[in-house]
N, C-alpha and C positions, 0 to 999 in steps of 0.2 A: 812521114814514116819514121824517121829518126825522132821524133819526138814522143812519140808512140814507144818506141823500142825505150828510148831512156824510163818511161814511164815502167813500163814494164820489169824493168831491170832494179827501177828502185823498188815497188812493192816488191819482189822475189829477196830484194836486201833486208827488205825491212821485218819481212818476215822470218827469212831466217836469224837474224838479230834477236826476235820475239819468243823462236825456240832455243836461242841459246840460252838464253835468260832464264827461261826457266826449267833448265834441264839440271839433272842432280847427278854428281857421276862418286863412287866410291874415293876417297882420301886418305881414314888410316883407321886405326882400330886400338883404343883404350882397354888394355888388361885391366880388371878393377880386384881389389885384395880378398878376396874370401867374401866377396857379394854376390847374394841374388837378386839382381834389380829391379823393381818392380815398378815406381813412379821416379819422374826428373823434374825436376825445377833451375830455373836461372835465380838465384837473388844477389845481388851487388858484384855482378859479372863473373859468378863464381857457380858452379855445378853443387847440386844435390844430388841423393838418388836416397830411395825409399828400400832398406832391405828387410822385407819383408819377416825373411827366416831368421833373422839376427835383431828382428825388434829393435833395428836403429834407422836411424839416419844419417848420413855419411857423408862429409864436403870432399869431394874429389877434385885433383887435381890432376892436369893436363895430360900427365903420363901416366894417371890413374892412381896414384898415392892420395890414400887418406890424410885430410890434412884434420881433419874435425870431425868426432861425431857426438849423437846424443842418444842415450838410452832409454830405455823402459818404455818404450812403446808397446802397444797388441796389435804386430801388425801390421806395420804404417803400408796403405799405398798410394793411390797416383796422387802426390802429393803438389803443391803451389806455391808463388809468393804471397805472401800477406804485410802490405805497410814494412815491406823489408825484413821480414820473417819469413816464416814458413806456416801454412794452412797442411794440417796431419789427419787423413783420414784413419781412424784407430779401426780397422776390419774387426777386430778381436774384441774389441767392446765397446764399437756401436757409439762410439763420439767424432767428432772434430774437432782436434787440439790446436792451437792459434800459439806459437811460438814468436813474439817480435817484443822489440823496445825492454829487450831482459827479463820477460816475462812470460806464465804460461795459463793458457787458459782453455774454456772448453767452449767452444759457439753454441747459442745456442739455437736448437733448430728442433722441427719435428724429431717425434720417436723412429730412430735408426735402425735397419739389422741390415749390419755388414756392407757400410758405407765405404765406398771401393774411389770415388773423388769427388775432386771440390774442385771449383772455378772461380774468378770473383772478374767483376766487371766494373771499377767505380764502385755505385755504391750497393749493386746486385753479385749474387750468387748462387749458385747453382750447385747439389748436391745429387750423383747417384746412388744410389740405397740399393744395393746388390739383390738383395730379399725380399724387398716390400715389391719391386719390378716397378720403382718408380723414380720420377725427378724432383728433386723438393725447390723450390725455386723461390728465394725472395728479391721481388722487384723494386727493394728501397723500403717498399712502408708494410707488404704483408707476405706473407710464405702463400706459392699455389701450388699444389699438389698436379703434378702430370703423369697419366699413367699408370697401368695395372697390368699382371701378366697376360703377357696373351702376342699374336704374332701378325693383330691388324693395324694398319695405322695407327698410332699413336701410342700400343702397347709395346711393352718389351718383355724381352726372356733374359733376363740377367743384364742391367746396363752398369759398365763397368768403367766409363771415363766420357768426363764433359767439357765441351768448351766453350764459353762466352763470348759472344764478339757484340761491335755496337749492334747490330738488331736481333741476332737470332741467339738459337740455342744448337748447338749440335750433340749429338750422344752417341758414342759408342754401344750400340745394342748386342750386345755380344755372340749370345746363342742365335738370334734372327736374323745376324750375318749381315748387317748392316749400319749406314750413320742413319739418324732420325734429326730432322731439326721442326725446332719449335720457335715461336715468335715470343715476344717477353710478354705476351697475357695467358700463357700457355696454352697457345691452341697451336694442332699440327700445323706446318707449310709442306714438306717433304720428303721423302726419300731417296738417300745416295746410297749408291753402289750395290745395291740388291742383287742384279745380275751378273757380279764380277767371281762368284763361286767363294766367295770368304768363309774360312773354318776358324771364325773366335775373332769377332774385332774388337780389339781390345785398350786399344788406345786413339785419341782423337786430339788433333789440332789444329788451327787455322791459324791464317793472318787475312790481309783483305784480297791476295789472289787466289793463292792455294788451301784445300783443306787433305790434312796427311789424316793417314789412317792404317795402324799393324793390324796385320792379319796374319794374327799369331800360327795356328796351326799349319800356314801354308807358307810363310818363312819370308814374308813376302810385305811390303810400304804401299801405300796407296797414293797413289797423288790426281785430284784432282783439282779444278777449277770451282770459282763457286757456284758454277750452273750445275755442275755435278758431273762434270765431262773428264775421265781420264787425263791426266796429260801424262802421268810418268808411273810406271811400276819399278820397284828396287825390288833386287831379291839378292844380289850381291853380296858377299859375306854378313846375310842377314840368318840368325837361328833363333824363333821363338821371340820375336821380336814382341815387345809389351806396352811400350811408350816411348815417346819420341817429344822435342822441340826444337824451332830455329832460333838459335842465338847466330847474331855478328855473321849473317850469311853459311852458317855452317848448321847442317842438320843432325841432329845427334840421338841415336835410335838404340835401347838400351834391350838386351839377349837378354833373356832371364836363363835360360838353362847355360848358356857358356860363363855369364858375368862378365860380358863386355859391353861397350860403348860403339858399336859400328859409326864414323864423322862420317858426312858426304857433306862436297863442295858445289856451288854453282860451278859449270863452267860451259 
């Protein structure tokens, strides 16, 4: 019977362990300088953010001071690292600009309208195309087209941010109020979070347990598992949330109408 009981005692530990781990709880909140933030990036341990209405881009720093920015954009949003640069979706005209090794360029890809993000996976990447209601997707040697308007599997109504991981695809499908993921030959495998009542999801990320996801109109972070199972909602000094990343255990979810940085911690 004591044997039993200990048994007992350790699963009930072990478990609770397993939700502290992956539980998110509010931390602090980054004022940022006359930004409306629209995509974030980590490159060389340092924050980005994409401001959209100021056609820049902007190195921020911890207490939200511009340390850097770069102008003449159209546009920029959910933007990426690239080879220790930055990967620019131009919304305003319909390119991806590749900022690294001191230099500027334009990727090339299919014809764009109002290319909203980029992702890159090694030697794949992944493009949402706001307008065309598609994913442009090169898997190393050729571009495959995923996607057309519409609100059945595998269609989208505006997809507006992507993320790569090693097997799949996931998408932000914005107006359809959910993630979409795809396999890297482009064919559907799934649907998350369709029943969770989302008004605008607008940004998407993963790592190999969790996949986040803002659900801008409803003010509100998604977190699920990768089976597609809830584990955590934030809504905690969240407003209009648009995009988000985990850097160094700390989750960093960017307001577009306040121009903050809401941090949450494990704990």
């Amino acid at each position: 019977m004591r044997k039993v009981l200990y048994i007992i005692i350790g699963v009930v530990l072990l478990q609770s362990c397993k939700q502290k781990s992956t539980s998110w709880t509010f931390d602090h909140e980054i004022q940022l300088e006359k930004v409306k933030p629209v995509g974030i990036a980590i490159v060389n341990d340092t924050l980005w953010v994409s401001d959209a209405e100021g056609n820049r881009i902007v190195q921020i720093g911890e207490k939200g001071y511009i340390l850097n920015e770069k102008t003449g954009f159209d546009r920029p949003m959910h933007i990426t690292d690239f080879k220790g640069g930055l990967a620019i979706p131009e919304y305003g005209k319909d390119v991806i600009t590749l900022l690294y090794n001191g230099t500027t360029e334009t990727l090339k890809s299919p014809s764009l309208d109002a290319p909203a993000a980029i992702d890159f996976y090694e030697d794949t990447y992944g493009i949402a195309d706001f307008y065309h209601h598609k994913v442009h997707f090169f898997d190393g040697t050729k571009w495959i087209s995923i996607g057309e308007k519409g609100k059945e599997n595998g269609q989208f109504h505006y997809p507006t941010d992507i993320h790569i991981s090693d097997e799949f695809l996931y998408v932000a499908d914005a107006y359809n109020h959910r993630i979409q993921i795809f396999d890297k030959e482009g064919k559907f495998v799934k649907i998350m979070a369709a029943d969770l009542e989302i008004n605008a999801a607008t940004g998407v990320w993963g790592n190999d347990e969790e996949v986040f996801l803002t659900d801008f109109e409803n003010h509100r972070v998604i977190i699920l598992n990768t089976s597609g199972e809830v584990k955590q909602i934030l809504s905690e000094e969240l407003s209009n949330p648009i995009d988000l990343i985990v850097f160094k255990n700390k989750l960093y979810v960017l307001n577009f109408k306040l121009g903050t940085i809401s941090v949450f911690k494990r704990s």
